[in-house]
PAVEX-134966 format. One record per residue (C-alpha): residue in one letter; residue number from 1; y, x, z. Coordinates in nm, 3 decimals. Example, Ala and Ser with C-alpha at 12.3 -4.5 7.8 and 13.67 -1.06 7.14 Angstrom:
BEGIN
+------+-----+---------+---------+---------+
| code | pos |      py |      px |      pz |
+------+-----+---------+---------+---------+
|    A |   1 |  -0.450 |   1.230 |   0.780 |
|    S |   2 |  -0.106 |   1.367 |   0.714 |
+------+-----+---------+---------+---------+
***
This chain:
BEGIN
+------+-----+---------+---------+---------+
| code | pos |      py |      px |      pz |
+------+-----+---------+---------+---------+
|    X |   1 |   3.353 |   0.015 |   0.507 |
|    X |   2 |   3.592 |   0.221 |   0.727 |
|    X |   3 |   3.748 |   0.560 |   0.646 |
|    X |   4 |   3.548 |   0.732 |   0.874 |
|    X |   5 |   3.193 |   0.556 |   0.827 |
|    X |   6 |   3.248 |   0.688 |   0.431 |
|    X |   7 |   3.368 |   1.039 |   0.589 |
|    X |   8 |   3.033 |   1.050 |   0.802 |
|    X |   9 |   2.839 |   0.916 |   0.505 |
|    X |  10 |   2.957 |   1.215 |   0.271 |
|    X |  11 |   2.894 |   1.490 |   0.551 |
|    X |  12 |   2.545 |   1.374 |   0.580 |
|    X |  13 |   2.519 |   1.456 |   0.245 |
|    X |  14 |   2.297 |   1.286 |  -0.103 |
|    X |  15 |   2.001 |   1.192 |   0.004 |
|    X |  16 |   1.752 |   0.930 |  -0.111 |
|    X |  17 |   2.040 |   0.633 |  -0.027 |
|    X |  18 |   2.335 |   0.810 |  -0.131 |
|    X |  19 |   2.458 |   0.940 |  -0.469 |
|    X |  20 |   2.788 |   1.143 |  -0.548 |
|    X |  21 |   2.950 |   1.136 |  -0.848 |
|    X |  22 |   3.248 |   1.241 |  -1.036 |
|    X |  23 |   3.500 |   1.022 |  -1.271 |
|    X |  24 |   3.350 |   1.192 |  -1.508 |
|    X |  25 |   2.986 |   1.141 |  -1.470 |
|    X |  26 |   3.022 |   0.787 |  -1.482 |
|    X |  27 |   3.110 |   0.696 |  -1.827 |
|    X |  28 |   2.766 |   0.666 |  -1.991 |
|    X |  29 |   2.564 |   0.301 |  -1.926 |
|    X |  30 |   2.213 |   0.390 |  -1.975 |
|    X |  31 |   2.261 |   0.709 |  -1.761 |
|    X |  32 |   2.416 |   0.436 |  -1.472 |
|    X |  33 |   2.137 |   0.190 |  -1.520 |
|    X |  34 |   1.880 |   0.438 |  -1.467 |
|    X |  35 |   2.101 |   0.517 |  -1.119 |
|    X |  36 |   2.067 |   0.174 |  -1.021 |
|    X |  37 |   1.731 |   0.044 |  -1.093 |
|    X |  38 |   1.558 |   0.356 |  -0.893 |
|    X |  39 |   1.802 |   0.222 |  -0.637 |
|    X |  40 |   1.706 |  -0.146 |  -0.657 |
|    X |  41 |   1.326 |  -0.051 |  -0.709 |
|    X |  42 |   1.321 |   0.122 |  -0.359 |
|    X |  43 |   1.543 |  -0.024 |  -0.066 |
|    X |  44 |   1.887 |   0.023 |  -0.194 |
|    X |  45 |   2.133 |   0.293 |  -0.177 |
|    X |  46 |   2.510 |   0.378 |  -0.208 |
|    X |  47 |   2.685 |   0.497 |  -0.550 |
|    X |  48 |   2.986 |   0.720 |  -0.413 |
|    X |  49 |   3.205 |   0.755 |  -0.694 |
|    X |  50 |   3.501 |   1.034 |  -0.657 |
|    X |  51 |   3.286 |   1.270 |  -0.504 |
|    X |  52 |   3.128 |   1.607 |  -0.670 |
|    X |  53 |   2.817 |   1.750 |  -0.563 |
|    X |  54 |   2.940 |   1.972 |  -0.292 |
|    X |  55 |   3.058 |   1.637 |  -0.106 |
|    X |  56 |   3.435 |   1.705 |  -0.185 |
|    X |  57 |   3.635 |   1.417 |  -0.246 |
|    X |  58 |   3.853 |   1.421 |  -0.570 |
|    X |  59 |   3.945 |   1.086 |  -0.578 |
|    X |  60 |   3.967 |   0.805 |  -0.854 |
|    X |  61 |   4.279 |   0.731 |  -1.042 |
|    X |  62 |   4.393 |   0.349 |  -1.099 |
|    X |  63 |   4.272 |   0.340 |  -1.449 |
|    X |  64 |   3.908 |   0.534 |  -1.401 |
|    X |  65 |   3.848 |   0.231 |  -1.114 |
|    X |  66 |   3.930 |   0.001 |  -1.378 |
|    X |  67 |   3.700 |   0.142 |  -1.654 |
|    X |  68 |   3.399 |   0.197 |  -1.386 |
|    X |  69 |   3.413 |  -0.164 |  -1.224 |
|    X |  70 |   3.383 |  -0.271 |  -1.576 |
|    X |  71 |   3.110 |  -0.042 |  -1.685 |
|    X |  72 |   2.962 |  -0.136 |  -1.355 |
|    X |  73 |   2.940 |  -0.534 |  -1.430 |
|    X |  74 |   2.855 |  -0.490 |  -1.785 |
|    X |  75 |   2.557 |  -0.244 |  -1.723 |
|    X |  76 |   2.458 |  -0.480 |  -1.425 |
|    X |  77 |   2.425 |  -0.800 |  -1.638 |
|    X |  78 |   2.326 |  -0.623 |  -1.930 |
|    X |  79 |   2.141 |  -0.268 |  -1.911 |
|    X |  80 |   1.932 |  -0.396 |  -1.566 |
|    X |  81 |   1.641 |  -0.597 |  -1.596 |
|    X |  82 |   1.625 |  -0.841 |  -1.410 |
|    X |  83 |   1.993 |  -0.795 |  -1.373 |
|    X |  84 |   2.144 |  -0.713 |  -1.079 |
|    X |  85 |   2.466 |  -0.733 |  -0.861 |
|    X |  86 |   2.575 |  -0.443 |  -0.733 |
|    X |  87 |   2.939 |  -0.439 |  -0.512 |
|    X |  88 |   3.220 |  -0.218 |  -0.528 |
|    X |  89 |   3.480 |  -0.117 |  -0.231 |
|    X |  90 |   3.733 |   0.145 |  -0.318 |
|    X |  91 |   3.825 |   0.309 |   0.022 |
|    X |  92 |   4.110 |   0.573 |   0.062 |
|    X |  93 |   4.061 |   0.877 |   0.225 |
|    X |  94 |   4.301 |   1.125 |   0.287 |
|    X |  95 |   4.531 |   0.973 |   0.022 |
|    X |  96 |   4.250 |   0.963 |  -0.259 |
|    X |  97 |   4.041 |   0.706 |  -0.361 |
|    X |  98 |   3.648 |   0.706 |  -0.348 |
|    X |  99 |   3.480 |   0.372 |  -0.505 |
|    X | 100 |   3.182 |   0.267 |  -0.342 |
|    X | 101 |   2.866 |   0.093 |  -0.524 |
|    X | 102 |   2.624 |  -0.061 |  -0.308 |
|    X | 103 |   2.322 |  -0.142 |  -0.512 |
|    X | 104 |   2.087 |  -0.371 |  -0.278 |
|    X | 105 |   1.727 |  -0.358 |  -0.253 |
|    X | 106 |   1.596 |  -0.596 |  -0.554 |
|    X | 107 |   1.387 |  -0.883 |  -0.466 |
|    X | 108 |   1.261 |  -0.939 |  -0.808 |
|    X | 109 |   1.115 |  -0.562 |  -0.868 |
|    X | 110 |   0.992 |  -0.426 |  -1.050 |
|    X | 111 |   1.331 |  -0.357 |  -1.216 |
|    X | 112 |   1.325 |  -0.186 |  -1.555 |
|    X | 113 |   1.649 |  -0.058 |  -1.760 |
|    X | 114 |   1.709 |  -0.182 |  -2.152 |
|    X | 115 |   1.437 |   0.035 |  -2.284 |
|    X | 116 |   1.173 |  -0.056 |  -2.044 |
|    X | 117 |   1.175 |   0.274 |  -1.849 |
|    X | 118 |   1.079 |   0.226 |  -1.439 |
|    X | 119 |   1.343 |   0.427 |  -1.250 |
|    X | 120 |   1.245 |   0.514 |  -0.869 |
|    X | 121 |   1.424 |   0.738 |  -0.666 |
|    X | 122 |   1.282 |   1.123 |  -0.588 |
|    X | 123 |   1.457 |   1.277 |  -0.291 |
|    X | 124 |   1.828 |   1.242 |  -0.404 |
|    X | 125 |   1.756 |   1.266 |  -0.740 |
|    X | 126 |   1.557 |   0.971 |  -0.975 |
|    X | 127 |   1.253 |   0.981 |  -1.181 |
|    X | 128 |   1.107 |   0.795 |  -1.437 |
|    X | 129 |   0.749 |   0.639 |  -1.413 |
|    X | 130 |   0.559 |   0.746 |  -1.639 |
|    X | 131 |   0.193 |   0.709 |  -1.507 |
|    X | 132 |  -0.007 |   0.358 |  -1.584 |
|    X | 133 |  -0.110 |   0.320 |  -1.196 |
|    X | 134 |   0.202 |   0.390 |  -1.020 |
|    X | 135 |   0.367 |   0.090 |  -1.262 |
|    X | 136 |   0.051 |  -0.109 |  -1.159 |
|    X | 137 |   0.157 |  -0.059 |  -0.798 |
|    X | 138 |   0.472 |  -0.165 |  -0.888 |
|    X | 139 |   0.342 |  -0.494 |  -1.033 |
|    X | 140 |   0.151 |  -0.571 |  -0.725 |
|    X | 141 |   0.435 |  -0.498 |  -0.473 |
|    X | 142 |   0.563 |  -0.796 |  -0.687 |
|    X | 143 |   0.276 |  -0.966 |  -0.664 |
|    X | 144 |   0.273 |  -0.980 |  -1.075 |
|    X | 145 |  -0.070 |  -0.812 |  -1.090 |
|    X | 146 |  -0.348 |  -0.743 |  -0.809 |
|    X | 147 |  -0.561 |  -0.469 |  -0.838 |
|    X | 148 |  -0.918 |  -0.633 |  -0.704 |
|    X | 149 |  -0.866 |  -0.852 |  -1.037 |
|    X | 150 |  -0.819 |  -0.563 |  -1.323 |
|    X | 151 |  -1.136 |  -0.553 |  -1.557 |
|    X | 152 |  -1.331 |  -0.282 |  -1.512 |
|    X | 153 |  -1.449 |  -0.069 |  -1.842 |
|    X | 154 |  -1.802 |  -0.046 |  -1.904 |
|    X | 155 |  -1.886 |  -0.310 |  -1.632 |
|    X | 156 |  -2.112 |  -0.614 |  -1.737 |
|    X | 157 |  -2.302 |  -0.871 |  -1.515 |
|    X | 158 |  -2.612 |  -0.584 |  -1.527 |
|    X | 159 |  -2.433 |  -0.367 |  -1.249 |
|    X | 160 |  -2.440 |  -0.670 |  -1.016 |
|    X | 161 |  -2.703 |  -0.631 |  -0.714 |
|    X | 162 |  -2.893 |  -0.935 |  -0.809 |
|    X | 163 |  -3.067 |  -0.937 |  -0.474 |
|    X | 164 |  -2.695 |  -0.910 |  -0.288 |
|    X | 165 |  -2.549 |  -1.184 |  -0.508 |
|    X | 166 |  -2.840 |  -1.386 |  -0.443 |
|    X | 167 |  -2.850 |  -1.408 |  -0.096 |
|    X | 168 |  -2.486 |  -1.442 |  -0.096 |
|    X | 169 |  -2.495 |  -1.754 |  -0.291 |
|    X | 170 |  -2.788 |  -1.909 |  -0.124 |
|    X | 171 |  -2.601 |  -1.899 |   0.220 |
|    X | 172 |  -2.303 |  -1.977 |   0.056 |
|    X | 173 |  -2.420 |  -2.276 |  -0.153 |
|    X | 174 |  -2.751 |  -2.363 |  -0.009 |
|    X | 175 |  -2.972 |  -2.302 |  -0.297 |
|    X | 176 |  -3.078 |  -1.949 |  -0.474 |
|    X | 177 |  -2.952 |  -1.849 |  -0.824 |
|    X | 178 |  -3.247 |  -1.943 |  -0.980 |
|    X | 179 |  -3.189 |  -2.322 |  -0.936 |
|    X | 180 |  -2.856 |  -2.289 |  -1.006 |
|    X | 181 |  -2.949 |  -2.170 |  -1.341 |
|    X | 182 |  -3.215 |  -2.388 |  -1.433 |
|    X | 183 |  -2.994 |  -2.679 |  -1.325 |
|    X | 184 |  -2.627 |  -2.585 |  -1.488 |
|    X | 185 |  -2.791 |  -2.447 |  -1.787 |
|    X | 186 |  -2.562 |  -2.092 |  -1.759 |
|    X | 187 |  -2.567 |  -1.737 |  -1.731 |
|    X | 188 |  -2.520 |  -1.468 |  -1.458 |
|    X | 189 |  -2.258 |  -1.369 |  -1.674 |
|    X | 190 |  -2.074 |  -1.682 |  -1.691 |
|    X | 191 |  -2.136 |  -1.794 |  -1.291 |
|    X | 192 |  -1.951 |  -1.457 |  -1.228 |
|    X | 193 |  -1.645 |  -1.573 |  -1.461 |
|    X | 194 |  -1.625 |  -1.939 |  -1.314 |
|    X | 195 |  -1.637 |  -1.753 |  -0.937 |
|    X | 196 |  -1.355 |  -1.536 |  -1.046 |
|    X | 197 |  -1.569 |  -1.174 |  -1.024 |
|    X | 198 |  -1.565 |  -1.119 |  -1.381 |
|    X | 199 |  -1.399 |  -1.188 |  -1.724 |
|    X | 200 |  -1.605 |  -1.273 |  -2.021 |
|    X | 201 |  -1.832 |  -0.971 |  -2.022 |
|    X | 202 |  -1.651 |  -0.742 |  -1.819 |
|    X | 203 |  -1.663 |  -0.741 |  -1.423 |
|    X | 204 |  -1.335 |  -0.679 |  -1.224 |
|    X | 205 |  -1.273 |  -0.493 |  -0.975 |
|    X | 206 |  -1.377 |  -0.746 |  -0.691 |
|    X | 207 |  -1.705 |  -0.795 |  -0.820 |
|    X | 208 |  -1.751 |  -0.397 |  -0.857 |
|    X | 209 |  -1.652 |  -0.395 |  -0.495 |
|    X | 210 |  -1.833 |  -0.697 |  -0.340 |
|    X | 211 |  -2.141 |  -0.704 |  -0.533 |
|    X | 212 |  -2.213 |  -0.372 |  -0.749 |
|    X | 213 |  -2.504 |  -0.222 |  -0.757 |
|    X | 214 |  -2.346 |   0.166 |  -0.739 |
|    X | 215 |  -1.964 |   0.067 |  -0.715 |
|    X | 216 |  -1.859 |   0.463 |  -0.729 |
|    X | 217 |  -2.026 |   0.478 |  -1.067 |
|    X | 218 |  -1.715 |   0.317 |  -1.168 |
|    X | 219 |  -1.538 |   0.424 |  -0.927 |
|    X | 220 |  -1.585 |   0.764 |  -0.778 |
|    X | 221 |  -1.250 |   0.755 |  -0.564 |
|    X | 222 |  -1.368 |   0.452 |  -0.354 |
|    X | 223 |  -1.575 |   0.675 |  -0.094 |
|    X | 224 |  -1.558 |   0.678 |   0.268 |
|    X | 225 |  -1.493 |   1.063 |   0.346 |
|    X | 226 |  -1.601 |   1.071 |   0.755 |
|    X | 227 |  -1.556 |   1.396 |   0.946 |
|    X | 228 |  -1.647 |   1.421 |   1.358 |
|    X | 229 |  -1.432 |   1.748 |   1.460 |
|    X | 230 |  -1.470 |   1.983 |   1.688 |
|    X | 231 |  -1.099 |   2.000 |   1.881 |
|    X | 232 |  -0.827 |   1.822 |   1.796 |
|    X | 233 |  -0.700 |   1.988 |   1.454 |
|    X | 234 |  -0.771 |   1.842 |   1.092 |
|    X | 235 |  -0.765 |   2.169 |   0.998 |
|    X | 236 |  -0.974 |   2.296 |   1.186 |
|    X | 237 |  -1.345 |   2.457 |   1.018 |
|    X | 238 |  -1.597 |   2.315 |   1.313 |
|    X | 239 |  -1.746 |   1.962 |   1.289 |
|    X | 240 |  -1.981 |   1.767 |   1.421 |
|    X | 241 |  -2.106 |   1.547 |   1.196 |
|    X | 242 |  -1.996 |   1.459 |   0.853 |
|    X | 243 |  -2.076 |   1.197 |   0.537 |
|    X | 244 |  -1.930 |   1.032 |   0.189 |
|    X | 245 |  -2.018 |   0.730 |   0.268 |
|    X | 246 |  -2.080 |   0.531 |  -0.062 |
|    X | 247 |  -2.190 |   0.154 |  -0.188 |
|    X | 248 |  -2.049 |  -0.181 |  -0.160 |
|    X | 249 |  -1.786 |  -0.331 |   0.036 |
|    X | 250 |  -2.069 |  -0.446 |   0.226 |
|    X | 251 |  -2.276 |  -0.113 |   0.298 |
|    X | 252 |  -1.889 |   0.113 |   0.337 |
|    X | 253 |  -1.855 |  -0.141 |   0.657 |
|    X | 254 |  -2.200 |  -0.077 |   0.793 |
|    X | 255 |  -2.174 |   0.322 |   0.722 |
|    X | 256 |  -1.886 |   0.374 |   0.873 |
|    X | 257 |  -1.968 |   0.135 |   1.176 |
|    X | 258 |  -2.258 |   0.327 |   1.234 |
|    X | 259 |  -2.076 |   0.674 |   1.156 |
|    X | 260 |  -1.837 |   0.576 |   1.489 |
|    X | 261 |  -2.061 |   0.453 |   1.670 |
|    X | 262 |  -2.310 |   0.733 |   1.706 |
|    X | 263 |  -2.018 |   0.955 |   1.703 |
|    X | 264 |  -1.829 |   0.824 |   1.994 |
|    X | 265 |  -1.948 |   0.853 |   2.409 |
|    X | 266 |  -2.105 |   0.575 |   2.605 |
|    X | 267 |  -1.910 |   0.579 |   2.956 |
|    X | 268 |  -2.104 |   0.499 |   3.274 |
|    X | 269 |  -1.825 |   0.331 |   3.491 |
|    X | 270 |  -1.929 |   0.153 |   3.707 |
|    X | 271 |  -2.274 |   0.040 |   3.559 |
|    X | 272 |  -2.581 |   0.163 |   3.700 |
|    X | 273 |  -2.822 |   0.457 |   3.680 |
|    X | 274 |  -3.051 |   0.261 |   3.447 |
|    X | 275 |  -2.772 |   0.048 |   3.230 |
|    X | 276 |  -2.658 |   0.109 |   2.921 |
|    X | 277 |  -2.269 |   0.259 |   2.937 |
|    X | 278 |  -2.019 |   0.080 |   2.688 |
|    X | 279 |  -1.868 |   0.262 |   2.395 |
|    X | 280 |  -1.556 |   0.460 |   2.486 |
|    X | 281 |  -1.329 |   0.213 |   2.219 |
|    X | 282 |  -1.441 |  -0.115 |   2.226 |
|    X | 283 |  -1.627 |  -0.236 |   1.932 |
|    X | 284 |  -1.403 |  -0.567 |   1.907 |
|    X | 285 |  -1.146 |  -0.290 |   1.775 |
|    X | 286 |  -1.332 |  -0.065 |   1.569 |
|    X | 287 |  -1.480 |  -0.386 |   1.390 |
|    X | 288 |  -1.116 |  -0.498 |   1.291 |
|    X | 289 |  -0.963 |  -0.151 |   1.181 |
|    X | 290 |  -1.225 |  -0.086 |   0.953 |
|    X | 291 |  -1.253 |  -0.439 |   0.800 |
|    X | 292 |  -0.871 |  -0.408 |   0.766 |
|    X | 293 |  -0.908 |  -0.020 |   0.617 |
|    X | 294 |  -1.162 |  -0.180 |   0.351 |
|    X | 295 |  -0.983 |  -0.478 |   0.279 |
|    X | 296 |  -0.581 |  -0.428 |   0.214 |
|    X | 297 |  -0.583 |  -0.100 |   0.084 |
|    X | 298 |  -0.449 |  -0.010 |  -0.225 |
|    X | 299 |  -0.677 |   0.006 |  -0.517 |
|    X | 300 |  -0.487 |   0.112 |  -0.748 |
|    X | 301 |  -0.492 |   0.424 |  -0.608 |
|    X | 302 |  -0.783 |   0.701 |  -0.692 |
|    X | 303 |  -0.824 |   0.808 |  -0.340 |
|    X | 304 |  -1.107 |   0.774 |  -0.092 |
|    X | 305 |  -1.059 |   0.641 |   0.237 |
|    X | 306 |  -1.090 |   0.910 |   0.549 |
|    X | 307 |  -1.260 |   0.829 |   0.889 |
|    X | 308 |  -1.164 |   1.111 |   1.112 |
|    X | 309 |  -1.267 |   1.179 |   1.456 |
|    X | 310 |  -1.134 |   1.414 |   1.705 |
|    X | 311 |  -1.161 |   1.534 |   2.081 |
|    X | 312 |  -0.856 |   1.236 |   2.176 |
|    X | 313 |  -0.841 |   1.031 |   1.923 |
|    X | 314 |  -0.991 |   0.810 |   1.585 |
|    X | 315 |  -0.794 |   0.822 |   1.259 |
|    X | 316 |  -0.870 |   0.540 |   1.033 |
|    X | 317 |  -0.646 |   0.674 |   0.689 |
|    X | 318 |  -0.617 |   0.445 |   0.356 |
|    X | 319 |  -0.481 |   0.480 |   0.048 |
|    X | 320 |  -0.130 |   0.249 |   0.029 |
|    X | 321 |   0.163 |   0.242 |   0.266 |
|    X | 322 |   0.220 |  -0.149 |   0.378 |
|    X | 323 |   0.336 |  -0.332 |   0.060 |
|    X | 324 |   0.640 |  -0.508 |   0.011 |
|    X | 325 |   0.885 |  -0.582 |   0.320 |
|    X | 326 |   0.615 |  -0.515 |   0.559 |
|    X | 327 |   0.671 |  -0.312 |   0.870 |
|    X | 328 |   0.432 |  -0.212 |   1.165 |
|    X | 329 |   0.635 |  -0.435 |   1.374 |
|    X | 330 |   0.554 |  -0.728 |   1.169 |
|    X | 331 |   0.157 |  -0.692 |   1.170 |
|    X | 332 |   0.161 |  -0.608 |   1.532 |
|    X | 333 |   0.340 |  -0.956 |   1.583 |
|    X | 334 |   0.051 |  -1.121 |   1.324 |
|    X | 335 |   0.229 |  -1.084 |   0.991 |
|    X | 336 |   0.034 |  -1.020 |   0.740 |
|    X | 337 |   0.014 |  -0.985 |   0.307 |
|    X | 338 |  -0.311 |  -1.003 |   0.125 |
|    X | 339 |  -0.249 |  -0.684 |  -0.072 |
|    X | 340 |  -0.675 |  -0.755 |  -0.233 |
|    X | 341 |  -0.694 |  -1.179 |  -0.264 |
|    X | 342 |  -0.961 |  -1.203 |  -0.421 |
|    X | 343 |  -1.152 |  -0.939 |  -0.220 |
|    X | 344 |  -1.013 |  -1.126 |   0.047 |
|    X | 345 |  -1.142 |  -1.479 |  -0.042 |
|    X | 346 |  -1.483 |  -1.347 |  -0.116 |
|    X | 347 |  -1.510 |  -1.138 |   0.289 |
|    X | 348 |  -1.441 |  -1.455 |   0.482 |
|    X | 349 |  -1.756 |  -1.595 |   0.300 |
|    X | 350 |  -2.121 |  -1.556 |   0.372 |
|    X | 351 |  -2.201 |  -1.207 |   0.594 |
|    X | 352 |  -2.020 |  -0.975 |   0.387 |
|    X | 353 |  -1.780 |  -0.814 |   0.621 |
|    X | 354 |  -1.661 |  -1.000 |   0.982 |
|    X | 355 |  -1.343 |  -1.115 |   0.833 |
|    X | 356 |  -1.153 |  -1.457 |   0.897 |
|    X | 357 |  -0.885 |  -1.417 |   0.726 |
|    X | 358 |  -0.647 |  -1.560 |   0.931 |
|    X | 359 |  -0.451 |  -1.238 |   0.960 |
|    X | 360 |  -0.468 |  -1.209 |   1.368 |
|    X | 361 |  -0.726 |  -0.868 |   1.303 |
|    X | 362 |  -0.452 |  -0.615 |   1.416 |
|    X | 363 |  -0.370 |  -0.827 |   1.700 |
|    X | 364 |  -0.740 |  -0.856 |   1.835 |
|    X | 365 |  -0.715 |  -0.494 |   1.785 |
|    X | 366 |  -0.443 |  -0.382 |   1.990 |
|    X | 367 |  -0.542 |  -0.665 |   2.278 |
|    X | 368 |  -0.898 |  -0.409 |   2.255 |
|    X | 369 |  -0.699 |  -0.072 |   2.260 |
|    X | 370 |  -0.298 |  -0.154 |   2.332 |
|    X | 371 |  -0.228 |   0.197 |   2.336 |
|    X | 372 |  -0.355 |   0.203 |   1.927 |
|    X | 373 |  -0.096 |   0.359 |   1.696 |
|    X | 374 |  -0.042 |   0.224 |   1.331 |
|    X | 375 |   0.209 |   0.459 |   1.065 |
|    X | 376 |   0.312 |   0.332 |   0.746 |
|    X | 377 |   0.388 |   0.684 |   0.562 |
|    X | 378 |   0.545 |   0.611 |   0.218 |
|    X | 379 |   0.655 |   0.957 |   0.184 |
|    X | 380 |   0.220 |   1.016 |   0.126 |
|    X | 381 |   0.182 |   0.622 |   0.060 |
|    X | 382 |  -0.127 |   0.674 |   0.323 |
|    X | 383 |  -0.157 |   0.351 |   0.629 |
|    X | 384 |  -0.299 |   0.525 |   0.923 |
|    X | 385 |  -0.472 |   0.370 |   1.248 |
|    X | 386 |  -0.520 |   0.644 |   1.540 |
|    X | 387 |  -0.726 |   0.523 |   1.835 |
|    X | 388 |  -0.735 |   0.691 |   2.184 |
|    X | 389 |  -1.035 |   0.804 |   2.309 |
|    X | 390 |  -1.101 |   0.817 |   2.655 |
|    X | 391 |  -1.211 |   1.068 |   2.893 |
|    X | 392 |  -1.050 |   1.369 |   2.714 |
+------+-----+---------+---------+---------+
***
């Protein structure tokens, strides 16, 4: 790093990247190690070291950059886990010294310092984790733990919709439960552990989801809140229409499918006085976004989905910014991550949900509506789809 890309860097200020400290603030390891796992459990950041908080620079002497590289190695091997490895640069400016630490974004997270304590950064500042689902989502972003295959208290093969499940397996194996039974000589109970919706006695989350008979029983969060609006504004106090759209996997797809639908204009163009217009957004496109709203959210958030529709424009909102490396630019181009697998694994079956699975969905989309608009928002860890409508 040049002089003046570590001038600019200071002027700009701390910020969720960038840290300043003094000689004197760095003398403590667990107090650095906290520093540099929020850093490695979000995308990286900078350690300037010879700064104060105002963004002044006081400089290092020779012997404090001796004693901090060696703190630094010795808390990055042995107060980090996984360890890390940070590097150093000591740039002069203006005849002073500033050291900086570049910690890089881990690719083994969740990282965790000597006592087990999650660091993430807040703003400029860190915090600890301290609640059971954010270190869940943690776990999944390192694909340690998914959330469609947590055990769900007070489930048991009872809450299953035997007359779902049965037609499921009949078109999916070609006979109905009751010969599988008689034949295999087991229970609901254990044809739900073998298929992967349950263990032992309890069902997981997937089987809540897929095959429940009142999912949001269990799960109150996982509702479909769908508002039509009057203007443009979600704050606005008209609407048109409105439901909490509740059920199964299954029966959210066909509610909300039907919610757009009648919702949304039939445009004449050029058909004739006695045809049928076509739907203002193409079905081909609502099909996928809501399939791909349902399906790679993130469950281990309490939150209910929104379907939101305004004068210009569908917003499809779920719970969970992309996981991982992800961008919008990737799953435009056909990248995708299977945030839900088993969920996943159980759509492309049978006539749950029109799902393949093959991870071209966005792409169908935006061939349907190219002028669709897909946000990531980590700051409200939200994945939003907004649709044009047309004629407004």
């Amino acid at each position: 790093m040049e002089a003046i890309e570590l001038i600019e860097l200071i002027n700009r200020g701390e910020d969720t990247r960038t840290q300043f400290k003094r000689s004197q603030d760095v003398t403590n390891a667990k107090s650095l190690a906290g520093e540099m796992v929020a850093f490695a459990n979000r995308k990286g950041g900078r350690i300037l070291i010879g700064v104060d908080d105002t963004g002044s620079v006081i400089g290092l002497s020779s012997d404090d950059i001796r004693r901090i590289n060696h703190l630094i190695s010795n808390t990055a091997t042995d107060c980090v886990r996984p360890s890390i490895n940070p590097e150093t640069e000591n740039i002069p400016v203006g005849g002073l010294l500033v050291m900086v630490v570049t910690v890089p974004e881990g690719i083994s997270k969740p990282y965790a310092d000597n006592d087990g304590v999650f660091w993430v950064k807040s703003g400029a500042d860190k915090r600890r984790v301290t609640s059971r689902e954010e270190v869940q989502r943690m776990l999944q972003s390192a694909e340690l733990v998914h959330a469609d295959g947590v055990p769900v208290e007070g489930t048991t093969s009872g809450d299953i919709d035997l007359e779902h499940f049965d037609a499921f397996f009949e078109n999916q194996y070609g006979e109905p439960l009751d010969n599988m039974f008689d034949k295999a000589g087991i229970s609901l109970s254990q044809l739900l552990n073998n298929l992967g919706l349950a263990r032992e006695a309890t069902l997981n989350l997937a089987g809540v989801m897929l095959f429940g008979r009142n999912p949001q029983r269990h799960r109150p969060a996982f509702v479909i809140k769908a508002v039509s609006f009057v203007g443009n504004d979600p704050a606005g106090d008209k609407y048109r229409d409105s439901q909490d759209i509740e059920g199964c996997l299954r029966d959210l797809y066909k509610g909300t499918f039907s919610f757009l639908t009648r919702n949304l204009r039939r445009l004449q163009d050029e058909k004739g006085f006695n045809t049928e217009g076509d739907l203002e957004v193409p079905p081909a496109a609502l099909e996928e976004l809501v399939v791909n709203m349902l399906l790679h959210r993130d469950y281990f958030i309490s939150a209910p989905w929104r379907v939101m529709l305004f004068d210009n424009r569908i917003e499809l909102i779920s719970p969970g910014a992309l996981p991982n490396n992800i961008t919008v630019e990737n799953i435009r181009n056909g990248v995708s991550v299977i945030r839900n697998p088993l969920i996943a694994s159980f759509a492309t079956k049978g006539n749950e949900l029109p799902y393949r699975g093959i991870g071209t969905g966005i792409r169908r989309a935006l061939a349907a509506v190219p002028a669709l608009e897909l946000e990531s928002d980590h700051e409200r860890n939200l994945f939003i789809a907004r649709i044009p409508r047309r004629g407004q």
